[in-house]
N, C-alpha and C positions, 0 to 999 in steps of 0.2 A: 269716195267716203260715204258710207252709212248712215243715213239721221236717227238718229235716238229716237226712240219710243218715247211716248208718254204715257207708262206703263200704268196697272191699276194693280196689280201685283208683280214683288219681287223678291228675289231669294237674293242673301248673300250667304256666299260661304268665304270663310278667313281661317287662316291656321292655328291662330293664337284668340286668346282676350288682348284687347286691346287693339286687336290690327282694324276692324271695322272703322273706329275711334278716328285713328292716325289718317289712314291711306284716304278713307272717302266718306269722310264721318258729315262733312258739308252737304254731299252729295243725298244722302240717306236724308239727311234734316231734312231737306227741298224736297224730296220726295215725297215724305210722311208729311210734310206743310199741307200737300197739294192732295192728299188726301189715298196715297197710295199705300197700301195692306204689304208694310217692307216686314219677313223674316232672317233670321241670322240665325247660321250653323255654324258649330264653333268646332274644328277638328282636335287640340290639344286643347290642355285646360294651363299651359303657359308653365310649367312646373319648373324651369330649367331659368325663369327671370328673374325677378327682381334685382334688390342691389343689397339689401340687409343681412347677416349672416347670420344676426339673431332669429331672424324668421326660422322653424323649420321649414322645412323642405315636405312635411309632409302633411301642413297646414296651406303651403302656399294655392292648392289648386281651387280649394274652397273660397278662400279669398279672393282668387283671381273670377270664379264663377260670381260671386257678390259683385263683386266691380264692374262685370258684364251686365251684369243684371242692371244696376246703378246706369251706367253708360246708356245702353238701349233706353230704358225708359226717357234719358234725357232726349236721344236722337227719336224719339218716337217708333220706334223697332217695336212691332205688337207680340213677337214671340220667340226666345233664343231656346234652341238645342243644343247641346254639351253629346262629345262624339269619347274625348274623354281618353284620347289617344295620349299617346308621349308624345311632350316638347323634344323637339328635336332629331326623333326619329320618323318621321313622314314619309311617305312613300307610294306612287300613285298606285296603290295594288288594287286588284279586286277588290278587294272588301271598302275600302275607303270608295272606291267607284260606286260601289253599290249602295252604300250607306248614302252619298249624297242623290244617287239617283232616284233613291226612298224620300226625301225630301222633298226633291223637284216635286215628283209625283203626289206628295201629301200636299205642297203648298201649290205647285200649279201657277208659277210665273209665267209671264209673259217675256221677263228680262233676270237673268242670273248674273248677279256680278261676281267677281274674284278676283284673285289677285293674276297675275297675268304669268304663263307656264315659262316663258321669257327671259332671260335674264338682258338687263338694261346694265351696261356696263360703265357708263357714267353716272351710275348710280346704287355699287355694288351694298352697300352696307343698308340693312331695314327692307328695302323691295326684293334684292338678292338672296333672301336667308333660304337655305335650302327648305326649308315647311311651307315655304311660301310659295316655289316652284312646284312643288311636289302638289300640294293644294291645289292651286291651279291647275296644271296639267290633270288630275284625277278628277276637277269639277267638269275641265272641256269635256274630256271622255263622258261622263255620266248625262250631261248637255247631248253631246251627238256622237254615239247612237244611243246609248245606254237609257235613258228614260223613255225615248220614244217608240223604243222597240219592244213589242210586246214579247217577245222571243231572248233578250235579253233580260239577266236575272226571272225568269218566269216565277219564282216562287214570291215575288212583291208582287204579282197579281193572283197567284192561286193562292198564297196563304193568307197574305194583306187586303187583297182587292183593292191595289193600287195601281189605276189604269195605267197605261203609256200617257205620256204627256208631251208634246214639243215645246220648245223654251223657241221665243221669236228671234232674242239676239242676246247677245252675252257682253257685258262690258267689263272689263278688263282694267286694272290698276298696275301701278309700279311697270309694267314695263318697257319696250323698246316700243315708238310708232302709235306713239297715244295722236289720239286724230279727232278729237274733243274733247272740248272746255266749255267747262261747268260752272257760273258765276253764282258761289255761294257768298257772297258778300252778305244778305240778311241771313245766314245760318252761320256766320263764324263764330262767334258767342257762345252759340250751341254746342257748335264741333268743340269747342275749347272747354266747354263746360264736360262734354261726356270724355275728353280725354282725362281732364280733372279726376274724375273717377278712379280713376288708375293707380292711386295713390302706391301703391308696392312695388311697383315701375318707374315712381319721377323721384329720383333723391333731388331735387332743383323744380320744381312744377312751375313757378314764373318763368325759368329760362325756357324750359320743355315748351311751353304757351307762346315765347314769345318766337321758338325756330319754325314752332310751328305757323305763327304767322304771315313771321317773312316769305316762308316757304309759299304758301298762297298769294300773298301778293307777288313776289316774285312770279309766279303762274302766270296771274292776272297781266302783268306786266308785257309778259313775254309774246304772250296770246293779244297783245295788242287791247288789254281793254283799259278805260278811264283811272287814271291813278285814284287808289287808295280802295281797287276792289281786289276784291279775293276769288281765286280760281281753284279747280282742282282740275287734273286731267284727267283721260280715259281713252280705252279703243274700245268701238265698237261694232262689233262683229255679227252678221247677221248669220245665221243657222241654214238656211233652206237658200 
């Protein structure tokens, strides 16, 4: 097993608004607490969610970028990008590899989180959604080799003058073989405030609050720590 960093920079990248929130929004709090420089890249701007029908559909992605916005500031995230893709159609191609490889290199982590390329089958619905795989799988790639490689994408250094960068370790959410836990017990409030956010996503925002709860202490629980803390999981994977 891997010991986590104690990063002073980090990228996350997530498929949706909102998934930062959900998956590892505890995580991120404890981070930015402790004084680390967290970014967020947002692949889809969520176009294909909410629950309202009234909404259009061609308002929803605007809102759903305000509600990021909203969120991060709660979780202490110092800067979200909008990639601006389609909900629902993701796909670890080139271009999505290289847009997050532009990232790395602009922000210059030590630690890249994502959601994990994985599918967890005890837990197919929210971790399983294919953007979320497709996401992952295209942040590993851009992780190793694709940022580090100066020979890779070459024109993000001859046009950009964005070096190669190596990312230390990658930590991984949603899926199979999580192999650390994370006691965000003083960042739960937080986490539950920035999912609050989300408002065009929770028709029920107390029930939404309180699965998300359980769900943590359930974690905490499992992982063996003192009743009535909260956990989140994770793998984490070292690069080199």
């Amino acid at each position: 097993m891997v010991a986590p960093l104690d990063p002073h920079r980090v990228l996350v990248v997530t498929a949706h608004p909102d998934d930062v929130d959900f998956a590892c929004g505890g995580t991120v709090a404890r981070l930015a607490a402790r004084g680390a420089d967290v970014a967020l890249l947002v692949a889809t701007d969520g176009q294909t969610g909410g629950f309202d029908p009234t909404v259009p559909r061609a308002a929803l992605a605007g809102i759903r970028r305000e509600e990021q916005a909203a969120a991060a500031r709660v979780l202490g995230i110092s800067s979200v990008r909008h990639l601006g893709l389609v909900d629902g159609e993701l796909e670890p191609t080139l271009a999505l590899r290289r847009a997050i490889a532009r990232e790395v290199r602009r922000h210059r982590p030590e630690v890249v989180l994502t959601w994990s390329p994985e599918r967890d089958w005890d837990r197919l619905p929210g971790p399983g959604h294919p953007d979320h795989l497709a996401v992952g799988e295209a942040t590993v790639r851009a992780v190793y080799p694709d940022a580090r490689n100066p020979f890779a994408f070459p024109e993000l250094l001859a046009d950009e003058a964005l070096e190669p960068h190596a990312v230390a370790q990658l930590w991984l959410v949603g899926g199979p073989g999580s192999d650390h836990v994370v006691d965000v017990t003083a960042h739960l409030d937080t986490k539950l405030a920035a999912v609050r956010c989300h408002a065009s996503q929770l028709p029920d925002p107390d029930a939404t609050a309180q699965r998300v709860r359980d769900w943590l202490h359930h974690n905490a629980e499992v992982a063996g720590l003192p009743a009535g803390r909260a956990a989140e999981r994770l793998r984490v994977v070292a690069t080199a």
